[in-house]
C-alpha positions, 0 to 999 in steps of 0.5 A: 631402942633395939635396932632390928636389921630384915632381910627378905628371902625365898622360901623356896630357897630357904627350904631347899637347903635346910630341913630346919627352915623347912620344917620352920615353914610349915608351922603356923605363924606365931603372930598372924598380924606380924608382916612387912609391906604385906610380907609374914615376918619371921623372928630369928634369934642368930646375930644380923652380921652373920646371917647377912653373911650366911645369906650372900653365900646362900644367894650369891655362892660367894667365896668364904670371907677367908683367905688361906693360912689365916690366923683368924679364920676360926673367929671369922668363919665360926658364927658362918660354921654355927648357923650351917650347922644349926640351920643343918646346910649340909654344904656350906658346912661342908665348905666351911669344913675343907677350907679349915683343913686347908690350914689344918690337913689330915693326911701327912702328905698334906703336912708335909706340903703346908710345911714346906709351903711355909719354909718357902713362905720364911724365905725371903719374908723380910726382904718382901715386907721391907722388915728390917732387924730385929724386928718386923711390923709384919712377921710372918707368924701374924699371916699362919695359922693360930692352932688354939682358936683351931681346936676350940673352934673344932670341939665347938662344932664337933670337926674332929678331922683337923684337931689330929694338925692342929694339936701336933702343930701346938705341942711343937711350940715353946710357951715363951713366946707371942702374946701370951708368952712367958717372956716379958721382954718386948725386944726378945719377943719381937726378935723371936717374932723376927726370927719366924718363931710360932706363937699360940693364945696360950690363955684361951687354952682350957686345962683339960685341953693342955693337959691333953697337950702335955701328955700327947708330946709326951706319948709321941716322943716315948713312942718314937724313941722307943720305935727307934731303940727297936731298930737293930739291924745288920748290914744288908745287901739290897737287890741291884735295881734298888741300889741303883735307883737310889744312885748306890753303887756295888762297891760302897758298903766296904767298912760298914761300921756296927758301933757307926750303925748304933752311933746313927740310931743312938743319934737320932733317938737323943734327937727327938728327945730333945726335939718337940718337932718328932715329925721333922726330926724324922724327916731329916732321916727320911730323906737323907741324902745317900752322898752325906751319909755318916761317916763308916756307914754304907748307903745300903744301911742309911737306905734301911733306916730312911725307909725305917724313918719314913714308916715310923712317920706314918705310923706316928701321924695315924696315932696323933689322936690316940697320943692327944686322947682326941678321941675323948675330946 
């Protein structure tokens, strides 16, 4: 026998909310007879789990029932995610929208942010979670984002903003290791586990979607090594302010080496060929240090291409979703 769960509302409140339970309202009951302790009763098809829930946030305005950089928070907001959008709470959509792109940000700002919140996070995890090697019954990847359930989740309900993150974040990880992993090992993957190595539900990828994936890395490394081929320049005398801001002084540009110059650039380029993580790559030039500059290069020169660097990775990061063909997902 069915077990039916009720739950008694305002329709006032209701209303308030949605145009969905509003207009819901104004029709006529479809069974007149149908109440409880006098009160009309209103089938609803939705799950009773998630409505209870839908309702405490409604009634209550209680927190999310996720916490940040959680690995399940698709599969425990997702039925919350369905009934604002079906029942069209503008909202608490909105709410459950911006806690996901906490975990998957949209602006390369906040990338960079949540990265180098999670390097923090790797420092010092073992010794925080009593791990001792080569394993931990608490890696650190089982408290991070998981980016497969992320991108379902955002083609599902239509939240194209975070699919750009969590894309990029997919294409940086090798298809070895996690549950899903090519590796069958149990002790390599719990060293890899160990070590603070992502993983991904690779098996919950549909095709279309891998493939996406494939191409999009692909895209990216070409259009990054293609900017970086591009970079031909000659040794430059930059304004006295901006060479002293950045701690240079007059007299380092003597011995400024072309074959150096085009060896630094050739370097970088092998590097992201061989590097998934383009955006890191890039980083490292971006804000290399002016005392650790290669060797017959000026700091005048190394200051030209961390700018160059730093542009190609804002150019980059706008155009993720032309390189994983978001925009047709």
């Amino acid at each position: 026998m069915r077990q039916e769960t009720g739950f008694l509302v305002h329709r006032s409140m209701l209303c308030k909310v949605s145009p969905i339970f509003a207009d819901m309202f104004t029709l006529p009951p479809s069974n007149v007879n149908e109440s409880f302790e006098g009160l009309p009763v209103v089938q609803m098809p939705d799950a009773a789990e998630a409505l209870e829930m839908f309702l405490k946030i409604l009634y209550q305005e209680a927190a999310l029932p996720v916490k940040r950089l959680d690995p399940n928070t698709p599969a425990l907001v997702g039925p919350l995610l369905g009934l604002a959008t079906k029942y069209e709470v503008e909202h608490l959509r909105t709410q459950v929208v911006a806690r996901l792109m906490e975990d998957w940000p949209t602006s390369l700002p906040a990338w960079d942010t949540l990265e180098a919140e999670i390097t923090a996070m790797r420092e010092g995890w073992h010794s925080r979670h009593n791990c001792t090697g080569p394993t931990c019954d608490e890696p650190l990847d089982h408290h991070l984002p998981e980016p497969v359930a992320a991108i379902q989740l955002a083609k599902q309900y239509k939240i194209p903003a975070i699919l750009p993150s969590a894309f990029y974040h997919l294409s940086r990880l090798s298809i070895e290791w996690g549950p899903d992993g090519t590796e069958t090992y149990p002790s390599i993957q719990r060293g890899r586990l160990f070590m603070g190595t992502r993983t991904a539900r690779w098996k919950s990828l549909p095709g279309n979607d891998y493939y996406n994936l494939l191409a999009g890395r692909t895209r990216l490394q070409n259009a990054a090594q293609r900017h970086v081929r591009g970079w031909k320049f000659e040794h430059v005398e930059l304004p006295g302010d901006i060479l002293a801001e950045a701690g240079v002084s007059d007299h380092e540009d003597e011995g400024c080496s072309r074959n150096a110059r085009r060896n630094m650039i050739s370097d970088l380029e092998k590097a992201i060929a061989s590097h998934p993580d383009v955006l890191r790559t890039l980083q490292t030039y971006a804000s290399f240090p002016l005392h650790n500059e290669p060797k017959d290069v000026c700091p005048r020169c190394v200051f030209i291409v961390m700018e160059k660097a730093s542009a190609l990775r804002k150019y980059l990061w706008e155009h993720l979703p032309e390189f994983f063909n978001i925009d047709t997902i």
